[in-house]
C-alpha positions in Angstrom: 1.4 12.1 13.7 3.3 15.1 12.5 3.7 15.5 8.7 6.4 16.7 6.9 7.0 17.4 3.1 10.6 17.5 2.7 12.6 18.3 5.6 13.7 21.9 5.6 10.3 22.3 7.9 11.5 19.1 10.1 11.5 20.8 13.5 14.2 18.9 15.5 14.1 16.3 18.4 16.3 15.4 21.5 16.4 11.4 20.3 14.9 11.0 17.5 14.3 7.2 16.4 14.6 6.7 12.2 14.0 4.7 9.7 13.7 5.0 6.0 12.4 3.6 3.2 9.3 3.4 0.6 7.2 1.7 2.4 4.9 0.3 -0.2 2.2 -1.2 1.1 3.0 -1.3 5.1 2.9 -4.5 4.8 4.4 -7.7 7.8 7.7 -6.6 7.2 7.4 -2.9 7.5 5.5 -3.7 10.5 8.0 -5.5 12.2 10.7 -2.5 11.2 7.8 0.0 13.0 6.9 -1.5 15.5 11.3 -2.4 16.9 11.2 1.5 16.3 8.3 2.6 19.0 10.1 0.1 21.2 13.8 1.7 20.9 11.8 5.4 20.8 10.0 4.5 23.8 13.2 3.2 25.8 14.9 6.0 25.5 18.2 6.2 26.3 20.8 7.2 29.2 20.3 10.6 28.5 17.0 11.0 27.1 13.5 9.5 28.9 11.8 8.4 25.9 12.3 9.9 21.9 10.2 10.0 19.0 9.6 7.5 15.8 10.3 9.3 12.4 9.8 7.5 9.2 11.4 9.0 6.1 9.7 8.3 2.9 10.0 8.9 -0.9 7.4 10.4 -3.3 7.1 9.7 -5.9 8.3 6.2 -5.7 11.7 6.3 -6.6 11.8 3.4 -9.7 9.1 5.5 -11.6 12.1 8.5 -11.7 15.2 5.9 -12.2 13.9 2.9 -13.7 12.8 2.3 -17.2 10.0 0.1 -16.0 8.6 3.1 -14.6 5.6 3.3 -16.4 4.2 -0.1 -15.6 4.6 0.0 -11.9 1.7 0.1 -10.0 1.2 0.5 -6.3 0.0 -1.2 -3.3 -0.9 1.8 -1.7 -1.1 5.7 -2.7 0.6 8.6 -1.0 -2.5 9.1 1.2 -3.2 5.3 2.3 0.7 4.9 3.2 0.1 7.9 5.3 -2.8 6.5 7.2 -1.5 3.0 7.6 2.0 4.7 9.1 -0.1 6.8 11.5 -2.4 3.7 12.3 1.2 2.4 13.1 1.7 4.8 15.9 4.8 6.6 13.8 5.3 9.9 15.4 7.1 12.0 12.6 6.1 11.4 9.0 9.1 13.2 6.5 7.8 12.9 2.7 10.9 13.5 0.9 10.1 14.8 -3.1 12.3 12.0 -5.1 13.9 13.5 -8.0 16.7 13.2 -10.5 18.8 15.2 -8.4 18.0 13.2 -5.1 18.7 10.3 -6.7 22.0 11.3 -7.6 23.0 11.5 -3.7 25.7 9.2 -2.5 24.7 7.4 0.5 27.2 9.5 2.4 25.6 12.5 1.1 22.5 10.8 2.0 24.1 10.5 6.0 25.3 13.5 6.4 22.5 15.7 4.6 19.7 13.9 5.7 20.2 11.7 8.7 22.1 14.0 10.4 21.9 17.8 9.2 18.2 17.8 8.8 17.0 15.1 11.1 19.6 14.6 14.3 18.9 10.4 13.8 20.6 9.2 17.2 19.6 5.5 16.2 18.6 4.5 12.7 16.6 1.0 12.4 16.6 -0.3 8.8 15.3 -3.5 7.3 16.4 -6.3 5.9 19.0 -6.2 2.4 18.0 -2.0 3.0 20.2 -0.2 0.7 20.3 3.6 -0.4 21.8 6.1 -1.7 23.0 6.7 -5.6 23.0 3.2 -7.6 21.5 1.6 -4.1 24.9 1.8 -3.4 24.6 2.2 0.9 23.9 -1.0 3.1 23.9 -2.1 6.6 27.7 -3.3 6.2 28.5 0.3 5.2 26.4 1.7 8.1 27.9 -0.5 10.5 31.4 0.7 9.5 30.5 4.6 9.3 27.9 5.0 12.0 30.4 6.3 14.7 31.5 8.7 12.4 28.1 10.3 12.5 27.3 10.1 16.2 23.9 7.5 15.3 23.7 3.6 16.4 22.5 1.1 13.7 20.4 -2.0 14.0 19.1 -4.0 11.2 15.8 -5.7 11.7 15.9 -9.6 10.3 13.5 -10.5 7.2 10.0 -11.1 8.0 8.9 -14.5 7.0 5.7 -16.0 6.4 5.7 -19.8 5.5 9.4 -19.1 5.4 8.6 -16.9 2.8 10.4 -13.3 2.8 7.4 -10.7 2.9 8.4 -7.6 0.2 6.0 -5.2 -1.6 6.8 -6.8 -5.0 5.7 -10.4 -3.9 2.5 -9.1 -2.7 2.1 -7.2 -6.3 2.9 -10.2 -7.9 0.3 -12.2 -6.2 -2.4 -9.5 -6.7 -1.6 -9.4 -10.5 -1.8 -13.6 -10.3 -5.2 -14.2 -8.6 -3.3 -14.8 -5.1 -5.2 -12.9 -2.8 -5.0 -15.5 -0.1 -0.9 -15.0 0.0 -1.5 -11.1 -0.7 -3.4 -11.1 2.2 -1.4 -13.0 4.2 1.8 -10.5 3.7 0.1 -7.6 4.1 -1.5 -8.8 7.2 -4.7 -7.3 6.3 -7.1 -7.4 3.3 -6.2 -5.5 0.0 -7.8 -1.7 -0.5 -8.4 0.3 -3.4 -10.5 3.9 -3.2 -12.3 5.4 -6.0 -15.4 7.9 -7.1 -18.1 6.1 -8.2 -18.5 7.1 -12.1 -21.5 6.4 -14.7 -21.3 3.2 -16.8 -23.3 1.3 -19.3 -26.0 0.4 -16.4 -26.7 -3.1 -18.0 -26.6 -3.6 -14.7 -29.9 -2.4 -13.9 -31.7 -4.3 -17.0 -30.6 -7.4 -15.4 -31.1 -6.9 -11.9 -27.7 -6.0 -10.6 -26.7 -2.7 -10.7 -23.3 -2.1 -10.1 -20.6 1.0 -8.8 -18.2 1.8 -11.2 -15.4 3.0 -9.7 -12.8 4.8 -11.2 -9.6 4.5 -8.9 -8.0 8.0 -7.1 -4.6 7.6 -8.0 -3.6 6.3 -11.4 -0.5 4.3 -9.7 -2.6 2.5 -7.7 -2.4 -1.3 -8.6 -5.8 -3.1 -10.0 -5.9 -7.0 -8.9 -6.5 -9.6 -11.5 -9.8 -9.6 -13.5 -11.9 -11.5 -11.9 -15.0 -12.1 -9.3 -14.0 -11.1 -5.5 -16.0 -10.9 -2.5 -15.4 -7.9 -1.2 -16.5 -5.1 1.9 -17.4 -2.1 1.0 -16.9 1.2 3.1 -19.2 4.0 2.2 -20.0 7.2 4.9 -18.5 4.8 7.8 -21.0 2.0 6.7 -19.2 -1.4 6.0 -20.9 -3.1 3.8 -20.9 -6.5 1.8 -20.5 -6.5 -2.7 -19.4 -9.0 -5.0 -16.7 -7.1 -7.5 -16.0 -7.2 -11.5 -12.5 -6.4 -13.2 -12.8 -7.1 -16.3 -13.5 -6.4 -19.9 -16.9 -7.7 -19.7 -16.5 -9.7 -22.5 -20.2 -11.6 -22.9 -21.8 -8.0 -23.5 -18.9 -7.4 -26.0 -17.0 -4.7 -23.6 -14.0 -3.3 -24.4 -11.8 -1.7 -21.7 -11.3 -3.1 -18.2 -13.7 -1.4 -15.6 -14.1 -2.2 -11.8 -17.6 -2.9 -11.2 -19.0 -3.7 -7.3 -22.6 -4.8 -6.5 -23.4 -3.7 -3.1 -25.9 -5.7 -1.5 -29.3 -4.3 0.0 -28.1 -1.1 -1.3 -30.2 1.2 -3.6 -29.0 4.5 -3.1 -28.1 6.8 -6.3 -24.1 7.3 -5.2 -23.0 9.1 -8.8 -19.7 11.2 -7.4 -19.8 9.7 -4.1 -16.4 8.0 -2.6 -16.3 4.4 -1.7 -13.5 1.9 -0.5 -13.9 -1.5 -1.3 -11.6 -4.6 0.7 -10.7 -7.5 -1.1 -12.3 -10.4 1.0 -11.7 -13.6 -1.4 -10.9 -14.2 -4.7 -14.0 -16.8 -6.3 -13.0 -17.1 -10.0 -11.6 -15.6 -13.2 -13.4 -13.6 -15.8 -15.3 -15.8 -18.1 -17.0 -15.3 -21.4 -20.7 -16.9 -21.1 -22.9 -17.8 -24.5 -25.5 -15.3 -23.4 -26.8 -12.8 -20.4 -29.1 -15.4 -19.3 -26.2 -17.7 -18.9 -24.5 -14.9 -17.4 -27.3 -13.9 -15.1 -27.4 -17.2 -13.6 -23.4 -16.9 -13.3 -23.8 -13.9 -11.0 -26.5 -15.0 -9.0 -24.2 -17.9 -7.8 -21.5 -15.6 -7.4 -23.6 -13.4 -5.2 -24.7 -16.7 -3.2 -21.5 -17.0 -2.6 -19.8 -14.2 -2.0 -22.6 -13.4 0.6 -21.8 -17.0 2.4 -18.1 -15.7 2.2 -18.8 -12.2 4.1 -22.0 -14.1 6.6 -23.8 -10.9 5.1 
């Protein structure tokens, strides 16, 4: 996959095959809208034997520059994991398009003619469903349908994705991740929920008790945290997959104070201070809960390790 930030570098292509949009997550529906454009890119057309896929997409996400909300949204993925789940997609063309005030204020004609057709030569655009852009969201499919001939591109709009004739959109899924739902989260995203991080120095109370945990201190501060709670979860360290049972929380038994993200990584006992980790969200067991004692708590974990490893057959 070719990479582009910003599209004054966009080097041009006989039939090029577009769509647009955040992309939060890559989740079912994105999927669907990804997978219609490799079949139209691979197609062709009269004129052309086959074209190439390029997804525009916004950074930073454009609600943290025109919302007021924008300091509590969090992400389901950061720049980088978006970039690897688009190229896992089989996308072609990758244009990262800098959001700013001023881009924001582009009408969605501006938007056409600037971007869809000056920079990138779109001969068919594929959008999803209820897509709008352009200043005050203010472009849509109708509009496209209408306009399209004027700027030499096709149109087709790809139907919402459902699942249990649910629509699939990156806020549900953030909504469910922030409620304990990891089963739905899972479902829309079609695979199990990531988060990356270094691992950092702790308390290690772990250790006096006979589970030492990873801290993990998350890459990207926009990244969204789950629920507190007990997870099973995969680990992926140096290409090993491996099983854990993770913490968010406060700790509150041992009197903690700020939320950490804590993994215990079974038959593992390797100093990893520094080192990078990704850790899969398997199954959610059970909220955070504040026990009378660390022997009460001890026992706690123990069953939640039981469990977890009956979860992962690790």
């Amino acid at each position: 996959m070719k990479i582009y930030h910003g599209t004054d570098t966009f080097q041009s292509i006989p039939y090029a095959v577009v769509t647009s949009g955040t992309f939060d997550g890559v989740h079912l529906g994105h999927q669907k809208i990804l997978t219609r454009l490799t079949e139209i890119a691979r197609r062709g057309d009269a004129s052309n034997a086959g074209g190439e896929t390029v997804v525009l997409t916004f950074w930073p996400h454009p609600r943290t520059v025109v919302s007021n909300d924008s300091q509590d949204l969090k992400l389901l993925s950061t720049l980088e994991e978006k970039t690897e789940l688009l190229a896992a997609a089989g996308v072609d063309n990758l244009v990262v398009i800098p959001f700013t005030r001023s881009f924001s204020e582009l009408s969605s004609a501006e938007f056409i003619q600037q971007i869809l057709v000056d920079k990138i030569g779109t001969k068919k655009l594929v959008i999803g469903y209820d897509h709008h852009f352009g200043r005050n969201r203010e472009g849509s499919f109708d509009y496209l349908q209408q306009h399209a001939h004027e700027y030499g591109f096709e149109i087709e709009e790809i139907p919402r994705q459902d699942v249990e004739d649910v629509g699939v959109s990156s806020s549900k899924i953030r909504t469910a991740l922030l409620e304990g739902d990891l089963k739905t989260a899972t479902k829309f995203l079609g695979r199990p929920y990531s988060l990356s991080g270094t691992i950092v120095k702790g308390q290690q109370l772990g250790r006096t008790i006979g589970f030492p945990t990873a801290n993990i201190q998350v890459d990207d501060p926009v990244k969204l945290v789950p629920s507190n709670g007990i997870y099973a979860t995969e680990v992926i360290y140096k290409g090993q997959k491996l099983g854990g049972a993770m913490s968010i929380g406060t700790r509150p038994t041992v009197g903690g104070t700020h939320r950490t993200i804590e993994v215990y990584i079974f038959d593992f006992n390797q100093e990893i201070y520094g080192e990078h980790l990704t850790v899969r969200f398997i199954e959610y067991l059970r909220p955070e809960l504040k026990f009378e004692g660390l022997a009460t708590l001890v026992d706690q974990m123990q069953l939640d390790v039981e469990r977890c490893r009956e979860i992962l057959k690790m």
